[in-house]
ZAVEXLUM-333744 format. One record per residue (C-alpha): x, y, z; residue number from 0; residue in one letter. Coordinates in steps of 0.02 Angstrom, whole numbers, padded with zeros to 5 digits, always signed. Layout:
N
R    east   north      up    n  res
R       X       Y       Z  NUM    A
...
***
This chain:
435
R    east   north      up    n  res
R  -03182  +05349  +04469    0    X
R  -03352  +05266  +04500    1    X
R  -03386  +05108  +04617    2    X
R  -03482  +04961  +04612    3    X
R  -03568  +04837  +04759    4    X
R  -03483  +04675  +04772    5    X
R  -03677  +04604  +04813    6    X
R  -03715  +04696  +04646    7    X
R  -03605  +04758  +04509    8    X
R  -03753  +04860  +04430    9    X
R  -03755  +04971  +04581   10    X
R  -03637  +05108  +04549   11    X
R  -03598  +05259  +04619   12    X
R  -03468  +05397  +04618   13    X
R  -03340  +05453  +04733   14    X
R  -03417  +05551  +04847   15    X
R  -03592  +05448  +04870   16    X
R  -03453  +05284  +04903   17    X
R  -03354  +05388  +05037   18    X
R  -03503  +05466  +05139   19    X
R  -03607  +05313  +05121   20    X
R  -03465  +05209  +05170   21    X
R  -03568  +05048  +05134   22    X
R  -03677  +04988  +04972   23    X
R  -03871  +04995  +05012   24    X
R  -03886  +04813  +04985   25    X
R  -03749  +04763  +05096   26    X
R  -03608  +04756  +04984   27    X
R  -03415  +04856  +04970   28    X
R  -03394  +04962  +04864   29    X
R  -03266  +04930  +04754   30    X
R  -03175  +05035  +04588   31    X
R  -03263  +04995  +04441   32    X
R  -03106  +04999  +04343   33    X
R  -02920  +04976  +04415   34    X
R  -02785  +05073  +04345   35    X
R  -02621  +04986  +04280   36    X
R  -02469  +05086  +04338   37    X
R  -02344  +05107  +04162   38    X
R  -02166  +05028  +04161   39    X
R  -02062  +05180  +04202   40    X
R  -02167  +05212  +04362   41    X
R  -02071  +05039  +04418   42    X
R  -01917  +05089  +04350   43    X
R  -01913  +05252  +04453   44    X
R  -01985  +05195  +04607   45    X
R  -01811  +05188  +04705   46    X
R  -01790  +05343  +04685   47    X
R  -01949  +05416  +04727   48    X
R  -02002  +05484  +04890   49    X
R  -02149  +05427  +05004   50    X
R  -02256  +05578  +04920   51    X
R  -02183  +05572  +04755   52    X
R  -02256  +05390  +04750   53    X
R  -02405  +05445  +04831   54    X
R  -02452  +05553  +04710   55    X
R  -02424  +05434  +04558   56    X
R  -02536  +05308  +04633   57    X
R  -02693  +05411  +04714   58    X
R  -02667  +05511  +04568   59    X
R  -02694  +05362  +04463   60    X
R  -02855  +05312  +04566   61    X
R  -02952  +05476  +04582   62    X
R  -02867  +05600  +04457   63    X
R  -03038  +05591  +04376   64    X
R  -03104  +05643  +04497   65    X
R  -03007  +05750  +04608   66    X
R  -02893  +05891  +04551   67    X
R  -02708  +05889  +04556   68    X
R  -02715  +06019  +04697   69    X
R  -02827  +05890  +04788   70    X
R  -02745  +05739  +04767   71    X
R  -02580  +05828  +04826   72    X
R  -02671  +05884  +04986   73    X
R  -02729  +05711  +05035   74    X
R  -02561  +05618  +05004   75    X
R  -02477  +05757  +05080   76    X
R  -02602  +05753  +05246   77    X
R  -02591  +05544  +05243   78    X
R  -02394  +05548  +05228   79    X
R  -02313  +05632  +05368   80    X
R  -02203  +05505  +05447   81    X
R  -02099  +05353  +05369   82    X
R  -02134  +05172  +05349   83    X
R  -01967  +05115  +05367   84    X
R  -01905  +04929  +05290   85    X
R  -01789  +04841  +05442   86    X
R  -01708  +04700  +05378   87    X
R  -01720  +04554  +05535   88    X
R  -01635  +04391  +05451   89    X
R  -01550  +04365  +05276   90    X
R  -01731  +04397  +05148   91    X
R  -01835  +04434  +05300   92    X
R  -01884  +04621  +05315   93    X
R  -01988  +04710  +05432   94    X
R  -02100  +04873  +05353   95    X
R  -02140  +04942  +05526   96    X
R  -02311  +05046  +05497   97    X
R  -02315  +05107  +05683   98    X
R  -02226  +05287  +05667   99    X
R  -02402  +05368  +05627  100    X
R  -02506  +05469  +05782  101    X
R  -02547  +05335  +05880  102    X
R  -02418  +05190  +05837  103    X
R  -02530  +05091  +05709  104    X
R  -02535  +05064  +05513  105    X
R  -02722  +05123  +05529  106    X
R  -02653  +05304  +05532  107    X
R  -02626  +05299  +05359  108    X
R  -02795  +05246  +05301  109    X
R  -02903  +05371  +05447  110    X
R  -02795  +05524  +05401  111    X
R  -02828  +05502  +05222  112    X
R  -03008  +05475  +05258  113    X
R  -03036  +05617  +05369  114    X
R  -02971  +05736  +05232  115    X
R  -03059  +05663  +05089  116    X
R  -03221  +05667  +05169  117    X
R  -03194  +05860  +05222  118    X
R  -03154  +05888  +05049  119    X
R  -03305  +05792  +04981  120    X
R  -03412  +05896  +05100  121    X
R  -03361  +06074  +05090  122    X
R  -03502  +06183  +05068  123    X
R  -03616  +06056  +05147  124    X
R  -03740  +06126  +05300  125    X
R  -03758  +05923  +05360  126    X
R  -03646  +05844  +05471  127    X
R  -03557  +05677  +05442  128    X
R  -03585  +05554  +05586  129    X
R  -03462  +05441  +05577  130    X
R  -03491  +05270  +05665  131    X
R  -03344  +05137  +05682  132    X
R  -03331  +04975  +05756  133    X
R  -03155  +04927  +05824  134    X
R  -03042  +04779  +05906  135    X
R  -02921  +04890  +05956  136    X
R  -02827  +04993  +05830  137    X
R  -02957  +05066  +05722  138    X
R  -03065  +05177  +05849  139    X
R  -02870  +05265  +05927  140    X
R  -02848  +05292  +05723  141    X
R  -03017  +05362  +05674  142    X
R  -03031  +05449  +05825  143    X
R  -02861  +05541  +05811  144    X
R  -02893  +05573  +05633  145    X
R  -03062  +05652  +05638  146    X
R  -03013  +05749  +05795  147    X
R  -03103  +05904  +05791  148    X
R  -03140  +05889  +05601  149    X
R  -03255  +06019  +05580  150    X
R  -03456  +05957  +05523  151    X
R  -03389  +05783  +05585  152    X
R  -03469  +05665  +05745  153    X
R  -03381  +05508  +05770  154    X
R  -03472  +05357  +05887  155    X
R  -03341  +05236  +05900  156    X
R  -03396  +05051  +05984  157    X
R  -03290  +04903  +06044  158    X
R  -03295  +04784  +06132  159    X
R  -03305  +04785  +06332  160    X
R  -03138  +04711  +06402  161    X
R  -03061  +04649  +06247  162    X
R  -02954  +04790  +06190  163    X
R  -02785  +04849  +06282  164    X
R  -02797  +04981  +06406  165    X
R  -02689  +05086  +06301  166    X
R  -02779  +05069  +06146  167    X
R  -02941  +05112  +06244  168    X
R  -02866  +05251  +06301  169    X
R  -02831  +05316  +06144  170    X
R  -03006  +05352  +06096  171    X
R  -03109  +05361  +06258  172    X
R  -03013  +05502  +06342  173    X
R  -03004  +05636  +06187  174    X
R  -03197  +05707  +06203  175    X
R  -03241  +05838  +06094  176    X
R  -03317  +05762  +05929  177    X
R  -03282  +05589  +05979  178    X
R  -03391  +05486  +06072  179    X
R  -03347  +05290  +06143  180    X
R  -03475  +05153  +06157  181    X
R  -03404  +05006  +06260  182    X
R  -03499  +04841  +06215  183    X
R  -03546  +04691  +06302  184    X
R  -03494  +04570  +06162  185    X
R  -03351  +04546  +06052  186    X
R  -03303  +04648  +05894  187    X
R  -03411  +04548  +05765  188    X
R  -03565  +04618  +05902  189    X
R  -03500  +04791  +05855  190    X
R  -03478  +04780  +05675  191    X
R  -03657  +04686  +05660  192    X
R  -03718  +04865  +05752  193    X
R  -03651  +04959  +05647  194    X
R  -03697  +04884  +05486  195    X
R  -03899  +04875  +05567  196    X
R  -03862  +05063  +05566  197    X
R  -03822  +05098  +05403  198    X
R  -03971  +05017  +05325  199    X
R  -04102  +05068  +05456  200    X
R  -04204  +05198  +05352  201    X
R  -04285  +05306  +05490  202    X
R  -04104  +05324  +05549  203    X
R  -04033  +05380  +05388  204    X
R  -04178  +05495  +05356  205    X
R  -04145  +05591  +05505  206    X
R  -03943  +05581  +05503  207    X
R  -03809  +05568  +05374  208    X
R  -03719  +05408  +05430  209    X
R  -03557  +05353  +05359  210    X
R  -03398  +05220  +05435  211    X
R  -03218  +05263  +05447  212    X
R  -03188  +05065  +05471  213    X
R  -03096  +04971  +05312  214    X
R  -03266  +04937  +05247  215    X
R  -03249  +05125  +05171  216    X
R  -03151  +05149  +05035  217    X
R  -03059  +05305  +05087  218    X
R  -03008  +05193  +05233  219    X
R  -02945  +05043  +05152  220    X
R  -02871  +05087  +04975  221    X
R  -02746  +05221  +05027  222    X
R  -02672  +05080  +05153  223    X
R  -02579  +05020  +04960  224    X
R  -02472  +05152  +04950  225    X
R  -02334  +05070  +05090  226    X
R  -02342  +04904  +04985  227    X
R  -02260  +05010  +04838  228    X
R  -02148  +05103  +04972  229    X
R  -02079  +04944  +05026  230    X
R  -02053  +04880  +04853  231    X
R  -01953  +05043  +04837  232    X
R  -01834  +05026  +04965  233    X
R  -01808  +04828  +04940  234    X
R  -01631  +04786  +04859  235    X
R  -01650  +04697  +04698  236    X
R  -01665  +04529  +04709  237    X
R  -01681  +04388  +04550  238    X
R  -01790  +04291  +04705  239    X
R  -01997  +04308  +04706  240    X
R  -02063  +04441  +04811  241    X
R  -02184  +04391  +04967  242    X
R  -02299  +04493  +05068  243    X
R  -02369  +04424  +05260  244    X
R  -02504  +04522  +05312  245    X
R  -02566  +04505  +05483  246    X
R  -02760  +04478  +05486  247    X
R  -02922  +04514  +05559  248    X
R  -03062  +04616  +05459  249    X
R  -02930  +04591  +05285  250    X
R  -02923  +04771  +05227  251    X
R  -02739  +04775  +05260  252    X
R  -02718  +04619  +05120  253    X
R  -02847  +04702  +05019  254    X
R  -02738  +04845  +04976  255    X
R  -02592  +04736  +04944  256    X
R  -02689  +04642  +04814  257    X
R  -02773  +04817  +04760  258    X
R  -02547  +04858  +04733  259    X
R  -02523  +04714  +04647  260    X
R  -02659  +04726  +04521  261    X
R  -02618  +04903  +04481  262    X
R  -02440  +04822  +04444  263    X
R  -02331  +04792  +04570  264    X
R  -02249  +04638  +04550  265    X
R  -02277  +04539  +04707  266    X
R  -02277  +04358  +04668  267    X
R  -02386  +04286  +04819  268    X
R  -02482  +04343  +04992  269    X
R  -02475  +04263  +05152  270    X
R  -02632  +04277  +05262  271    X
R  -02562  +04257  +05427  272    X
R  -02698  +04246  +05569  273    X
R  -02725  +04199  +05744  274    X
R  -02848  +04065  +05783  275    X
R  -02990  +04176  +05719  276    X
R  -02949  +04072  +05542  277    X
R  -03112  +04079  +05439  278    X
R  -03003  +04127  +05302  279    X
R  -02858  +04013  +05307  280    X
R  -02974  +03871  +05318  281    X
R  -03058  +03942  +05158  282    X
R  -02867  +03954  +05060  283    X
R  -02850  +03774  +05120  284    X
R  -02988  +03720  +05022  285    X
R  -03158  +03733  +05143  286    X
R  -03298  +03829  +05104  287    X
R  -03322  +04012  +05187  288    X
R  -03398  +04005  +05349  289    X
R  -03409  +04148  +05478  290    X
R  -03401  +04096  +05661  291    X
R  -03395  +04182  +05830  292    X
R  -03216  +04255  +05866  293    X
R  -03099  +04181  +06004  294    X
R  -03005  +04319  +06132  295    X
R  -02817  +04315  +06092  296    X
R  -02668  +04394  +06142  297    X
R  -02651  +04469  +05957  298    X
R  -02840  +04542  +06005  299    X
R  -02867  +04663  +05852  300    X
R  -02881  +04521  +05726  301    X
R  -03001  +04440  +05834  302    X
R  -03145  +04437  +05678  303    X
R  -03235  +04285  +05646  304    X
R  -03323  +04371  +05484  305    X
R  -03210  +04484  +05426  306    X
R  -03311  +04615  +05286  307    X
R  -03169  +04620  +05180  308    X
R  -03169  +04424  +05126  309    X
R  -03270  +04454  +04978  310    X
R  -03190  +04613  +04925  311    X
R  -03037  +04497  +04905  312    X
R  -03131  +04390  +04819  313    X
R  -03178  +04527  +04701  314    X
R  -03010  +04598  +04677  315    X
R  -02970  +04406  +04591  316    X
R  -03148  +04426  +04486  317    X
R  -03207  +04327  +04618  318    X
R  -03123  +04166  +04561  319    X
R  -03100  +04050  +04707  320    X
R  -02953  +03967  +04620  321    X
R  -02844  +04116  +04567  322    X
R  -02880  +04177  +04757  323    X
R  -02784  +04021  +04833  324    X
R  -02668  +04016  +04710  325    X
R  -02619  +04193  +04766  326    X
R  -02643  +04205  +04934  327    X
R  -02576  +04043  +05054  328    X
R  -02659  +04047  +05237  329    X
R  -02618  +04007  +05397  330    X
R  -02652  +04028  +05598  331    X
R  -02559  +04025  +05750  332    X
R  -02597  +04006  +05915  333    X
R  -02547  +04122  +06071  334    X
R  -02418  +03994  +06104  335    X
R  -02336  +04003  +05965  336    X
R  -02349  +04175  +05948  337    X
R  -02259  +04221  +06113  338    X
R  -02133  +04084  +06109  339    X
R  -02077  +04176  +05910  340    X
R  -02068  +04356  +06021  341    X
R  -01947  +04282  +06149  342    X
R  -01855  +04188  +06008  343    X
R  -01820  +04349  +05880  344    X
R  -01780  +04459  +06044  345    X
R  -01639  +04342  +06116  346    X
R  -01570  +04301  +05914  347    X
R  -01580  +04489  +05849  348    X
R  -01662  +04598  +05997  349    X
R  -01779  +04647  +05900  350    X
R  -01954  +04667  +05989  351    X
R  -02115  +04642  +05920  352    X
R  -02296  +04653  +05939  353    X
R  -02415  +04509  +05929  354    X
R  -02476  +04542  +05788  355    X
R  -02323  +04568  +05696  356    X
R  -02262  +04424  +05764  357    X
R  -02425  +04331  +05670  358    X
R  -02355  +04396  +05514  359    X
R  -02156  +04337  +05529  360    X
R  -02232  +04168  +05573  361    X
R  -02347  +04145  +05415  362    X
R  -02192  +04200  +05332  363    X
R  -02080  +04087  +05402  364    X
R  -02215  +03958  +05354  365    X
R  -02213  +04013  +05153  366    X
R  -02022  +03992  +05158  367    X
R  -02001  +03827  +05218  368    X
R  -02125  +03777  +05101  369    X
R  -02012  +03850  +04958  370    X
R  -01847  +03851  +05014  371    X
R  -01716  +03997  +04936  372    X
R  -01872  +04065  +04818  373    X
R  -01914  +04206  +04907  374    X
R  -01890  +04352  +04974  375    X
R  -02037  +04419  +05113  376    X
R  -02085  +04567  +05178  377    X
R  -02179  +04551  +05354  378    X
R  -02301  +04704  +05423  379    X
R  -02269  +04757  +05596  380    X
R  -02428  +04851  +05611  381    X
R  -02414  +04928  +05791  382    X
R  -02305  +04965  +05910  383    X
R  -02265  +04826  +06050  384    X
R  -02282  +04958  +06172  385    X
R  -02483  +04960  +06131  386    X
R  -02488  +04798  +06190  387    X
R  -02357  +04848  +06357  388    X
R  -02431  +04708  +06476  389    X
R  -02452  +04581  +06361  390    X
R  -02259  +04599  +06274  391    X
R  -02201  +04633  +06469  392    X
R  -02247  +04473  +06526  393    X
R  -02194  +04353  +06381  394    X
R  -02013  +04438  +06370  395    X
R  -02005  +04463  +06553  396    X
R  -01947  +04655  +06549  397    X
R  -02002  +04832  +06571  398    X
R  -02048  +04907  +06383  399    X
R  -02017  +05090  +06390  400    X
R  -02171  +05171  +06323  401    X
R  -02154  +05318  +06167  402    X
R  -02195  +05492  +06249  403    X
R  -02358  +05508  +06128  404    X
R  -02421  +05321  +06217  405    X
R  -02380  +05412  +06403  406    X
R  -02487  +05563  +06359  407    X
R  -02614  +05451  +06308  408    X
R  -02603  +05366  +06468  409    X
R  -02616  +05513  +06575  410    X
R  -02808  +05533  +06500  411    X
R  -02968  +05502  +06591  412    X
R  -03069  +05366  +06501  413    X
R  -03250  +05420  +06444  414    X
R  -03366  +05292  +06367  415    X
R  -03561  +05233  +06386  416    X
R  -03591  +05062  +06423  417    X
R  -03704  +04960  +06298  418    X
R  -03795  +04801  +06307  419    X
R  -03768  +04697  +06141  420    X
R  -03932  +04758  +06067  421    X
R  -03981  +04859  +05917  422    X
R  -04126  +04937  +05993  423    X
R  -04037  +05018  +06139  424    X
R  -03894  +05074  +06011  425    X
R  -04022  +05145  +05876  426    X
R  -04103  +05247  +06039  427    X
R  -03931  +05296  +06095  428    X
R  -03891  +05370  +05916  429    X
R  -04071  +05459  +05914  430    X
R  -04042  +05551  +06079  431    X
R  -03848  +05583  +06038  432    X
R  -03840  +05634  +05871  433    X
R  -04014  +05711  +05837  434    X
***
């Protein structure tokens, strides 16, 4: 499988140069030159296929022309190690909780994948991978768990300095090893604008191999589809239209449902559920596309004010404005109304969910009072509430009982370098680092 820049569809490059460059030379994401169309009896079969068993299908049906069978077995066996279980919550509401991963988040799946396939693409290779990620929260514990102690891997993770939850900090600044923490004095668009400087700074990639683990990569972002056909799985059939509410920040979670549907899984419609960082609802609601400076919220990891995978949706709908909001229907709430929906679904079902989850059940709440009795939705809870302990303590009023794994990770010592909002101070900082 080759890919192609979404800033130019001339630029293409194979597997391996997308994966360890991470991001096009001009700017652009990389994106498959050609999507595969799963056949008929794949759909007909999925209920009674396991996790794996589907995995292999679809990554086989994305890379099997490049990878072996051996290969491709290896990564969705590495990736798949724990369930994404479907919890229905109302009559047609479900729940796919993606939090039963290392550290509690739906990330998991995309950074273990990554972690392997980059090994695999650089076996026999005397360089090391530096791997540099920017994160609001979830990412860097993800990456940083996943490429712990990789072999021929550094990882320089950066974030943003007081906007992240002291548990996800913790689960990246207190691991050491191969994995260093930058904390920033800006927000995460600050971060991610670092990063990117990186990548197309020339006397830094002359002297280091420089790559991102973020959802900009493709070995991040497209095996995140393979729980969209999972959930489809486990559904019960249904003669109503299927809907999918993704919580959003950087939009490389919706990516890979779209990248589901066009392989041929029949979801009728995406919800784009957001907090008040809504660049991209405002876009589905008819504006034009305008990035802006992100707004701290209580849902803090989709707090993106240009999020890098708007035009790689675009893309994925041949980057036809009209098909995109005809597909995808957007909307934002507020920290209001995002804490007063966690009280109500705890007192009706005791259910308890994250913010960001939350985000999602709202947006599709929001599709089906539009449409009345038309659908059926699927929601993505994509951490656990306990990542988010003070924040879900304080708007139900109780005492969340943390997962062992989140204790251990609160037991750490945290270990990160402080860093002005500045490329030149981050460009010396990789120099004396990673040199």
């Amino acid at each position: 499988m080759n890919f192609y820049s979404t800033n130019n569809p001339e630029h293409i490059v194979n597997l391996k140069e997308a994966v360890i460059k991470g991001l096009a030379s001009d700017q652009g994401l990389y994106m498959p030159v050609e999507i595969p169309k799963l056949p008929h009896e794949f759909f007909e079969e999925l209920p009674s296929l396991s996790f794996r068993e589907i995995g292999y299908q679809v990554i086989g049906a994305l890379f099997g022309k490049t990878l072996t069978s051996q290969q491709i077995n290896q990564l969705v066996d590495h990736t798949l190690t724990f369930d994404a279980p479907l919890v229905e919550l109302e009559k047609n509401i479900y729940s796919l909780e993606l939090f039963h991963g290392p550290t509690l988040a739906f990330k998991d799946f995309g950074a273990r994948f990554c972690s392997k396939l980059m090994s695999m693409l650089m076996e026999g290779e005397k360089r090391k991978v530096r791997v540099l990620v920017a994160t609001s929260g979830d990412t860097g514990s993800a990456v940083a768990n996943g490429f712990y102690k990789v072999p021929g891997v550094e990882v320089v993770i950066l974030y943003p300095k007081g906007k992240v939850s002291e548990l996800q900090e913790k689960q990246f600044t207190t691991l050491g090893e191969n994995i260093s923490c930058l904390e920033v004095d800006g927000v995460f668009d600050d971060c991610q604008s670092l990063v990117k400087q990186a990548f197309l700074d020339e006397e830094l990639n002359d002297k280091m191999l420089l790559t991102s683990a973020n959802s900009i990569n493709i070995a991040r972002w497209i095996p995140q589809c393979l729980y969209y056909f999972y959930a489809y799985s486990r559904l019960p059939k249904s003669d109503k239209k299927l809907a999918f509410s993704v919580p959003s920040g950087n939009f490389g979670n919706l990516g890979a449902g779209i990248l589901a549907e066009r392989m041929g899984l029949p979801i009728d419609i995406f919800v784009a559920s957001t907090n008040v960082n809504k660049v991209v609802p405002d876009f589905l609601h008819g504006n034009a596309f305008q990035a802006k400076a992100s707004v701290s919220t209580i849902s803090n990891s989709m707090d993106v004010g240009n999020p890098s995978n708007f035009y790689r949706l675009l893309a994925l709908y041949g980057n036809d404005e009209a098909v995109f909001r005809q597909k995808v229907k957007g909307f934002y709430f507020d920290d209001a109304d995002t804490a007063r929906v966690m009280r109500s679904i705890k007192d009706q079902t005791t259910y308890i969910m994250d913010p960001h989850g939350a985000v999602g059940y709202l947006g599709l709440r929001n599709l089906m009072r539009m449409f009345p009795g038309e659908y059926v939705g699927v929601f993505l809870e994509t951490a656990h509430p306990g990542k988010f302990k003070s924040t879900v303590d304080q708007i139900l009023g109780i005492d969340l009982e943390l997962p062992e794994r989140l204790k251990e990770f609160m037991k750490g010592e945290k270990n990160a370098d402080s860093l002005g909002n500045d490329y030149g101070q981050f460009k010396e900082y990789l120099l004396k680092k990673l040199s």
